[in-house]
C-alpha positions in Angstrom: 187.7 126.1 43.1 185.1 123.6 43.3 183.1 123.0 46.5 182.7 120.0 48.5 178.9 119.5 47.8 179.2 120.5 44.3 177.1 118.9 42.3 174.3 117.4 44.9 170.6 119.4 44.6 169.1 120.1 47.9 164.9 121.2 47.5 164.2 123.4 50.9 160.8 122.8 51.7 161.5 124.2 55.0 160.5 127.4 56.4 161.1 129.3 59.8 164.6 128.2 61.5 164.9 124.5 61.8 165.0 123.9 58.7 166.7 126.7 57.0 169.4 126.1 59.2 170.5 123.1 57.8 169.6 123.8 54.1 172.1 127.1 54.8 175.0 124.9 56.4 175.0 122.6 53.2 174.7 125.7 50.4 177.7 127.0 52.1 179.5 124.1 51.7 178.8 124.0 48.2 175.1 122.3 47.5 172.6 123.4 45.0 169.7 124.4 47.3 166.9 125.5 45.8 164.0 126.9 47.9 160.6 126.0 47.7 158.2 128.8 48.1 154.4 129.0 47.8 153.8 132.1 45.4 152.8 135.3 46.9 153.9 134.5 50.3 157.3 132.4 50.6 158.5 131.2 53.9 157.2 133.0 56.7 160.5 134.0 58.0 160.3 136.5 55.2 157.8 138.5 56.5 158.1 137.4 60.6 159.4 140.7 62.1 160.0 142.4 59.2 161.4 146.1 60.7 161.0 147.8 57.1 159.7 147.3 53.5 162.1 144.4 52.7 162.3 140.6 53.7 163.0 140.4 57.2 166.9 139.8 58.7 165.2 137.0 60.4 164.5 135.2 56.5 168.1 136.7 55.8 170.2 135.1 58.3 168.8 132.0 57.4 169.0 131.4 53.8 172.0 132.7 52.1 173.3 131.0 48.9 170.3 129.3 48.3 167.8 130.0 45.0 164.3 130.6 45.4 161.5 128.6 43.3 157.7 129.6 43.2 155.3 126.5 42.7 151.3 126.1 44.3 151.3 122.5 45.4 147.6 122.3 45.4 147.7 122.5 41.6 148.0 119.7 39.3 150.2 121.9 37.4 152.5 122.6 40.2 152.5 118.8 41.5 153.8 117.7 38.3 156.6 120.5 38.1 157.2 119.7 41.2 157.7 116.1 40.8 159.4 116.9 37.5 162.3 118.7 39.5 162.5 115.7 42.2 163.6 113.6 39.0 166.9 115.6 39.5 167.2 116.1 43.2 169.5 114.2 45.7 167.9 115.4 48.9 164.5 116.7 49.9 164.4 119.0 53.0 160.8 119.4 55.1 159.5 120.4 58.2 155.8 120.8 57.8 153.1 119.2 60.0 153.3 115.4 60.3 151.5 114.2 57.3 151.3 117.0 55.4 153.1 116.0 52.3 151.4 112.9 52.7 147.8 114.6 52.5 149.3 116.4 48.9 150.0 113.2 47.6 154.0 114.1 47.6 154.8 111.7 50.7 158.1 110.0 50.6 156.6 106.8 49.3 155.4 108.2 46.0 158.4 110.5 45.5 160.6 107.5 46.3 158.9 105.6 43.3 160.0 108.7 41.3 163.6 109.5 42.7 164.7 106.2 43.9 167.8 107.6 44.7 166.0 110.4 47.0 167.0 111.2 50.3 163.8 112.9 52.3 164.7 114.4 55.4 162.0 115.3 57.8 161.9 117.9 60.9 159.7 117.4 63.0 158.8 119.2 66.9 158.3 115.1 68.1 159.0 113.0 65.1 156.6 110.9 63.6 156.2 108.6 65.7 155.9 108.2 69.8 153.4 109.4 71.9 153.7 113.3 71.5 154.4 113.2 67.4 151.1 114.9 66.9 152.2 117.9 69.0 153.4 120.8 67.5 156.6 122.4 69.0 158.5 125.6 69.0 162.3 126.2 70.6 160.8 127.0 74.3 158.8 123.8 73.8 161.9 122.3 72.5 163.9 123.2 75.6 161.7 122.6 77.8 161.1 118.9 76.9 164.6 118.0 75.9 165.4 119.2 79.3 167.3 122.2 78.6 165.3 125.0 80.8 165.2 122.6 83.7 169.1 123.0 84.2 169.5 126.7 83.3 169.3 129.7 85.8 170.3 130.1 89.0 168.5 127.9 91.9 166.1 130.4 92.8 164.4 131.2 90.2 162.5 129.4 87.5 163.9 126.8 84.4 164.8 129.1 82.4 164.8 129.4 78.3 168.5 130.3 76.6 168.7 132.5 73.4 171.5 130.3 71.3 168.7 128.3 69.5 169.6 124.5 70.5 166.0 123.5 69.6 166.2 125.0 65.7 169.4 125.7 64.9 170.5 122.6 66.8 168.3 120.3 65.0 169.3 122.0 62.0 172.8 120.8 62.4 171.9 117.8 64.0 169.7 117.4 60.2 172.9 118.5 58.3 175.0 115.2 59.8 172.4 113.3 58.9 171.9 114.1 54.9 175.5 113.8 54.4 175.5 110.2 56.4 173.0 109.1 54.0 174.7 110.3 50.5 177.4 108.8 52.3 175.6 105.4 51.9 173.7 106.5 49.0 177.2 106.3 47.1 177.4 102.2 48.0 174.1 101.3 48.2 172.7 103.0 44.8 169.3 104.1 47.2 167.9 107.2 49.0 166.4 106.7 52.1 164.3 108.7 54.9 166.2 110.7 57.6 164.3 112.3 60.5 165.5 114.7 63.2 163.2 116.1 66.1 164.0 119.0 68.3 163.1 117.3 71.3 165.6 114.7 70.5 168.0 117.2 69.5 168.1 118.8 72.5 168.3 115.8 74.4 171.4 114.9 72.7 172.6 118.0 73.7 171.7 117.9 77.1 173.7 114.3 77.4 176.4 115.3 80.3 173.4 116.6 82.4 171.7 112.9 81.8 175.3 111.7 83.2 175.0 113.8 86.1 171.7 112.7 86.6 173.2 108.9 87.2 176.3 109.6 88.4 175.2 112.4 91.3 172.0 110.1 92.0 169.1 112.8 91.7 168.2 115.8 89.5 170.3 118.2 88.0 170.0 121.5 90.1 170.0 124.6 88.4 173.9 126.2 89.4 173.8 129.8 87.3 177.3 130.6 85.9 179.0 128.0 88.4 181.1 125.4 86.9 181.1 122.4 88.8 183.4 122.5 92.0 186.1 124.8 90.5 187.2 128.3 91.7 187.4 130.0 89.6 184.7 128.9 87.5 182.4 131.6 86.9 181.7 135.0 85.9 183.3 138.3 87.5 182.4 141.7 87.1 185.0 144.3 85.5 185.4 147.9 84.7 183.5 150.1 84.1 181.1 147.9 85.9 178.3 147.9 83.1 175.6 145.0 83.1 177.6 143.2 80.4 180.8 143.6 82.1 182.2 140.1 82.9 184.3 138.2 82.4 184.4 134.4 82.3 187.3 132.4 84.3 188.3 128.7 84.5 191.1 127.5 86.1 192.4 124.3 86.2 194.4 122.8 88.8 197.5 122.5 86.6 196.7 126.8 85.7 196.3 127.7 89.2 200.2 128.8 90.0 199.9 130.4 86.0 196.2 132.2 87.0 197.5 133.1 90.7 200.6 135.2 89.1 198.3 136.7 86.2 196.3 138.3 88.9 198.9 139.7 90.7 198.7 137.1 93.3 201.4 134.5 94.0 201.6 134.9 97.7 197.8 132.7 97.5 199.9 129.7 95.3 200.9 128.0 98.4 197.7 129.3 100.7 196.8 126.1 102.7 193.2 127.2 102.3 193.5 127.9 98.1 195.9 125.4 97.9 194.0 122.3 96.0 190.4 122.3 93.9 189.0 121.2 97.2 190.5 123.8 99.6 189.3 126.2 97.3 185.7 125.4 97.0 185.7 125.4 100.6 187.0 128.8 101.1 185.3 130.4 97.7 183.9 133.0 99.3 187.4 134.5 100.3 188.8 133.4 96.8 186.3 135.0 94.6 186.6 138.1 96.7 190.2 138.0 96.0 189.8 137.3 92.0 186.7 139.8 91.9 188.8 142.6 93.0 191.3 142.2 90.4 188.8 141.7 87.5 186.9 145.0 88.6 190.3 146.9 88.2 190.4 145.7 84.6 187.6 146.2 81.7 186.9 142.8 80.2 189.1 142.7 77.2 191.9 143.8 79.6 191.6 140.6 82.0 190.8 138.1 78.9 193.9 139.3 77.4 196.3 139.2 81.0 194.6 135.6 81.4 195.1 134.4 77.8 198.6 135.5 77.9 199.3 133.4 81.0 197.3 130.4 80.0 194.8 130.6 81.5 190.7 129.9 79.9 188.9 132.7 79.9 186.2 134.7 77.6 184.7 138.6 77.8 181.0 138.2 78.3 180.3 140.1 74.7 176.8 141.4 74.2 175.2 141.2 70.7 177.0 144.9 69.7 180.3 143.5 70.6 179.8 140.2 68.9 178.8 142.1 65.4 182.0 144.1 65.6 184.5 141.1 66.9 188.0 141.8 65.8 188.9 138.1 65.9 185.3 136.4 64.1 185.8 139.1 61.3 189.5 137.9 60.3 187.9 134.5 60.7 184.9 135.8 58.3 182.5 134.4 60.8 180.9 138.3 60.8 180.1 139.2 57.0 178.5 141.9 55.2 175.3 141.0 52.7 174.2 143.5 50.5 170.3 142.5 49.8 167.8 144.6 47.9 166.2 146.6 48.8 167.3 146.5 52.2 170.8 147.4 51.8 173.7 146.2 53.5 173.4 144.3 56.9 175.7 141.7 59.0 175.5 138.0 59.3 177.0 134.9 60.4 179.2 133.2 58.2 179.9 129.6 57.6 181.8 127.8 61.1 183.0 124.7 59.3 186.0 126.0 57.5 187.6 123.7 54.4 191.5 124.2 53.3 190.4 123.3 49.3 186.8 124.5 49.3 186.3 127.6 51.7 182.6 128.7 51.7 181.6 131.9 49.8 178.8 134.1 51.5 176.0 135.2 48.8 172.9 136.7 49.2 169.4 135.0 49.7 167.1 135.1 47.2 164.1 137.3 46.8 160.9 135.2 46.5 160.6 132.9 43.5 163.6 134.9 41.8 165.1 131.8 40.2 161.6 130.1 38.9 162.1 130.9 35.2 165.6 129.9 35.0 164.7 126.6 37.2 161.3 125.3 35.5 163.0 126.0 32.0 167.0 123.8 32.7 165.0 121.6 35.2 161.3 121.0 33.8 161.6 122.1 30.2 158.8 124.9 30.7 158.6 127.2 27.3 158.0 131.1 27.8 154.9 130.5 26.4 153.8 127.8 28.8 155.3 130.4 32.3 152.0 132.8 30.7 149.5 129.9 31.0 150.9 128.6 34.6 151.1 131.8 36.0 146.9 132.1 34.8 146.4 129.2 36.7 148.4 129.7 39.9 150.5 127.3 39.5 153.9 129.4 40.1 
C-alpha cells in the first residue's frame, strides 16, 4: 500500500528534539528521510543519556523510519556530495545556529540555485530575525518566553516548567504543517521556498486562549493549578489506594451535572439550591468537592473513569509514565509499539498519532549511524566502491 508522502526526500539536518520530531512525523507518513550525520559522532541525541553501550532511547524515540547518511561538511568532498544529493531532495530540514549553513557556504540561497524546487526549513530558538534571534534556546527557555511557565502551577509557588515538550516537540509539529503547506504550493507554483518555525513562537501559539484571557479578564493570567475555570467539578481528586499518582481528572458540564450527580451515587444534590447551577456551585465548592472527593477515594482511578465514562461524563485517570507504557487502549490504537534496535534490544515507543484509512504508518527502527551511506552516495551521487576507499582517507564520510 503506498504512503501518502511517498515519493518526496526529506534531508534531516537536525539533531536533538525539535527537529527530529518533525523529520519522524513526516517518515511515518511515508517520506524518504534521510539523516544527515557528521561521521564518528551523529546527532547528539545518540549519545545524550545513553544508559548502556547502545544509542540512547532519547536518539531512538526520535528518529524511527528514517536512514542515516555520514558526510564531513567541512570537506570539499563532502560539500559536493552533499550538494549532489540536494539535486534530488524536496525538503531540507535544519536547526543549527543562525548562520551556520550560511558560514559552510550551503545557505539556502546557493542551494536554491541548485534545487530550485527546494523547500529549506529552518528551526530556530528565536528565528532569524527580531531582537533575541541571536540567542540560543532550549525547551525551559522556550516556555518561559512563549509564556507557558508563567501560567502553570499553582498560585503559590513559582512559574513552573511542564514535561510534554511544547517548545521541541511542538515546534516540531508546528515545522511538519509548514513543509507540507509549502509542497502544497510547490505543486502550482513549480518553486521551493524557505519555511521557518521558532520555539518561542511555537509556544506562543500554543499559549493563545491564555493571550484571550489576558484581554478578555483585563490583567495577567494567574497561575490556577489543576482548576478549570469556574466549574465544579473541574479538577483532580484523589482515589484508592491513595498513592501520589492516584487521581482522577473530572469535568462536568452543566448539561452532565444530573448524569455526574447519579454516577456518584448522588441525586438527592441534583436539585440542591446551593449545587444547583455552575454559579451556585463555585460558590459552595468547598462542600461539593468534599462531596465528589469522598466518592472518588472509595474508587481506584480506573474504577471512577470507567463509572463516569459510562454515564457521560469527561473524565481521565491521572496515568503515570508506567501506566502510560502499558495502556490497554493506546496499544489497540498502536500508539505504544515495540522496536527492536541493535544492540540494545527491544524497547517501547510512541507511534504515529495521525492515523490514515489508505496509508496507515508502519513503525521501523532508526538507523545506526551512517548505516545507509553506501547505498545512498552510490543511487544518489554515483560514488564507485573504489572512490567510498579514497573518501573515507580523506574524511569526507
Amino acid at each position: 500500500m503506498s504512503k501518502a508522502l511517498e515519493g518526496i526526500r526529506i534531508i534531516d539536518m537536525t539533531h536533538n528534539q525539535a527537529g527530529p520530531a518533525c523529520t519522524q512525523i513526516l517518515a511515518w507518513l511515508g517520506a524518504d528521510v534521510i539523516k544527515l550525520e557528521e561521521p564518528g559522532k551523529g546527532d547528539v541525541a545518540r549519545t545524550n543519556m545513553r544508559d548502556q553501550d547502545s544509542d540512547s532511547l532519547f536518539f531512538l524515540i526520535l528518529n524511527a523510519n528514517k536512514k542515516s547518511l555520514t558526510l564531513n561538511l567541512k570537506t570539499e568532498e563532502g560539500k559536493e556530495l552533499f550538494k549532489k544529493v540536494i539535486e534530488t531532495a524536496d525538503v531540507l530540514v535544519e536547526n543549527f545556529s543562525p548562520g551556520a549553513l550560511d558560514r559552510l557556504g550551503l545557505g539556502y540561497k546557493v542551494l536554491s540555485k541548485i534545487n530550485k524546487k527546494l523547500i529549506y526549513a529552518t528551526i530556530k530558538g528565536f528565528g532569524t530575525y527580531g531582537p533575541y534571534s541571536e540567542f540560543k534556546s532550549f525547551e525551559p527557555i522556550a516556555q518561559a518566553m512563549g509564556g507557558a511557565m508563567c501560567a502553570t502551577g499553582f498560585p503559590e509557588n513559582p512559574p513552573t516548567y511542564v514535561w510534554p515538550a511544547i517548545g521541541d516537540s511542538g515546534t516540531g509539529m508546528h515545522m511538519a504543517i509548514g513543509i507540507l503547506a509549502a509542497l502544497q504550493q510547490r505543486n502550482s507554483s513549480g518553486k521551493g521556498q524557505e519555511v521557518e518555525v521558532s520555539m518561542q513562537d511555537s509556544v506562543a501559539n500554543i499559549m493563545r486562549i491564555s493571550l484571550r484571557d489576558h484581554q478578555r479578564l483585563g490583567g495577567v493570567q494567574e497561575r490556577t493549578g489543576n482548576q478549570l475555570g469556574k466549574n465544579v467539578p473541574g479538577s483532580t481528586y484523589p482515589c484508592a489506594p491513595g498513592g501520589r499518582n492516584d487521581y482522577i481528572y473530572i469535568f462536568a458540564q452543566q448539561q452532565m451535572w444530573k448524569a455526574f450527580a447519579n454516577a456518584i451515587g448522588r441525586p438527592d444534590i441534583i436539585e440542591d439550591s446551593r449545587y444547583a447551577t455552575p454559579e451556585s456551585r463555585w460558590d459552595n465548592r468547598e462542600t461539593l468537592n468534599a462531596i465528589i472527593e469522598g466518592w472518588t477515594r472509595q474508587k481506584t482511578k480506573y474504577e471512577a473513569m470507567k463509572i463516569l465514562g459510562d454515564a457521560g461524563v469527561p473524565s481521565g485517570a491521572c496515568q503515570d509514565t508506567g501506566e502510560i507504557l502499558e495502556d490497554p487502549h493506546l496499544k489497540e490504537r498502536e500508539m505504544i509499539v515495540d522496536i527492536d534496535y541493535p544492540p540494545r534490544g527491544n524497547y517501547k515507543t510512541v507511534g504515529c498519532p495521525i492515523k490514515l484509512s489508505d496509508s496507515p504508518a508502519d513503525i521501523k527502527r532508526p538507523p545506526t549511524l551512517g548505516e545507509h551511506t553506501e547505498d545512498l552516495l552510490g543511487k544518489l551521487c554515483g560514488v564507485t566502491p573504489e572512490d567510498f576507499t579514497k573518501l573515507r582517507e580523506k574524511g569526507a564520510i
